[in-house]
C-alpha positions in Angstrom: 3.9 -11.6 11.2 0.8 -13.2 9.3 -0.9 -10.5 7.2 -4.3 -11.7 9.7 -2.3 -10.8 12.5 -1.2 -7.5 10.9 -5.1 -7.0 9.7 -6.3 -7.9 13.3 -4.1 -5.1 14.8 -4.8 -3.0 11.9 -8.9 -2.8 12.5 -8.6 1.1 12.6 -7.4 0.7 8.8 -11.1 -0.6 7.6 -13.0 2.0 10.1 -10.7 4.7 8.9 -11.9 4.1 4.9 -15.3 3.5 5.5 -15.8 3.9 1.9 -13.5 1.3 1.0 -14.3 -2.6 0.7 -11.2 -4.9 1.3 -10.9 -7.7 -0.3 -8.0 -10.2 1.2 -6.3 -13.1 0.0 -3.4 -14.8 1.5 -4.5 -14.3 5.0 -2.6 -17.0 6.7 1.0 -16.3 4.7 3.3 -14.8 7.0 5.4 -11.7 6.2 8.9 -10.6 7.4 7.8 -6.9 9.0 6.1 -6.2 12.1 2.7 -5.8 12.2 2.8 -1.9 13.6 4.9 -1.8 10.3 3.0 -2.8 7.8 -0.2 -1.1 9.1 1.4 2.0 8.8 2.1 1.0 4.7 -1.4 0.0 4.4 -2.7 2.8 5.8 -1.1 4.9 3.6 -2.2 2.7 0.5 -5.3 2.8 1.9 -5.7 6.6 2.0 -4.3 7.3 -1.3 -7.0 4.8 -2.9 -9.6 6.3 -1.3 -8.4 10.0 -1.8 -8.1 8.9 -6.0 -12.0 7.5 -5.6 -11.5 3.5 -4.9 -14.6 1.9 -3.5 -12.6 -1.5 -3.5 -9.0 -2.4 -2.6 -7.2 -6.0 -3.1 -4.8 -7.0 -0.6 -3.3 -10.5 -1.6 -0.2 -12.1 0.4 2.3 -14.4 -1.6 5.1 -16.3 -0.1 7.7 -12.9 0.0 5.2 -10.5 -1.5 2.2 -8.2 -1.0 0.0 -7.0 -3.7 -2.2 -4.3 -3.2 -4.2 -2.8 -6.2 -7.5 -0.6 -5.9 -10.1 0.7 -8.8 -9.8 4.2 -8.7 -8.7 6.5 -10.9 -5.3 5.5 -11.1 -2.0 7.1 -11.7 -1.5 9.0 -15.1 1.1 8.0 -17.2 2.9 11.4 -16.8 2.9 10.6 -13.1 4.3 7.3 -12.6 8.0 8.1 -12.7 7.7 10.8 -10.1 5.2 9.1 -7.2 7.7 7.6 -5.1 9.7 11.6 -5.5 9.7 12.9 -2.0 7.4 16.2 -2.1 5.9 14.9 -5.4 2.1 15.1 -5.2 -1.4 16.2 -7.0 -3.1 17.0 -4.0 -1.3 19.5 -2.5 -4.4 22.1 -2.7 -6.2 19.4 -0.5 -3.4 18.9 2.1 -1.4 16.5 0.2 2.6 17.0 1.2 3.8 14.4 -1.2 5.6 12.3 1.3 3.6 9.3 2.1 4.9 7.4 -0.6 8.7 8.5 0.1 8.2 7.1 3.8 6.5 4.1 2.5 9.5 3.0 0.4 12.0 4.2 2.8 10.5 1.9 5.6 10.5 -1.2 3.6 13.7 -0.5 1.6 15.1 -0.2 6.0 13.7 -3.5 6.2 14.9 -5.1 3.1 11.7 -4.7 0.8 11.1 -2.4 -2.0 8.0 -1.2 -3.6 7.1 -1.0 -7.0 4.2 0.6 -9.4 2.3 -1.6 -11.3 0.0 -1.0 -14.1 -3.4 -3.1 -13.6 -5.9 -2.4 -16.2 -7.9 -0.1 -13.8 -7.0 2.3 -11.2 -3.7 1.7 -9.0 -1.5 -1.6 -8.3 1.6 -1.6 -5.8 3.6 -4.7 -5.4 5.9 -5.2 -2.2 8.7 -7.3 -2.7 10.2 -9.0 1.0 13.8 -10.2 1.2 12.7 -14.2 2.0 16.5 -14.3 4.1 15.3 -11.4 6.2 12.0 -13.6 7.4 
């Protein structure tokens, strides 16, 4: 699936996070997971950046890789090595249940990607790594 293709059947993600300006490179590169798939990772990437403040996200598609990064208020060091922990979370007095993350990695680790934390100079970064034999 092309990441337009994804974004086309994905034009609940934008209306969802009205807040949030997308800014997309990479449009045209195709990526080995359905489109219903990845919406449901961007969604979740999308809700976490606007739930930690971002006004602007970054989606950029790369021959086997996804980049997503946002400028909010990021992840704090003391946090990074638990946010992928299923029930981990600092917004559970909001609603937060601390899974979204978990499910995000288990679905692309089912279809042969992983997910990774990156540390961008401002607020959060998330790099998703496809399996190039599984496209």
């Amino acid at each position: 699936t092309e990441l337009r293709q994804t974004l086309h059947h994905a034009r609940g993600l934008q209306a969802a996070h009205p807040g949030l300006v997308l800014d997309v490179t990479g449009e045209d590169q195709p990526l080995p997971l359905a489109a219903g798939g990845l919406t449901v990772i961007l969604q979740q990437l999308l809700s976490n950046a606007a739930a930690a403040g971002a006004t602007r996200v970054s989606i950029a598609a790369e021959p086997a890789r996804l980049t997503i990064t946002d400028n909010g208020k990021g992840i704090s060091p003391g946090n990074r090595a638990h946010v992928f922990d299923p029930f981990f979370t600092t917004r559970r007095d909001t609603g937060g249940t601390g899974m979204g993350l978990t499910i995000t990695a288990n679905l692309l680790a089912a279809h042969g990607a992983e997910i990774r934390l990156l540390s961008p100079d401002q607020g959060a970064g998330f790099e998703i790594s496809f399996d190039p034999d599984r496209g």
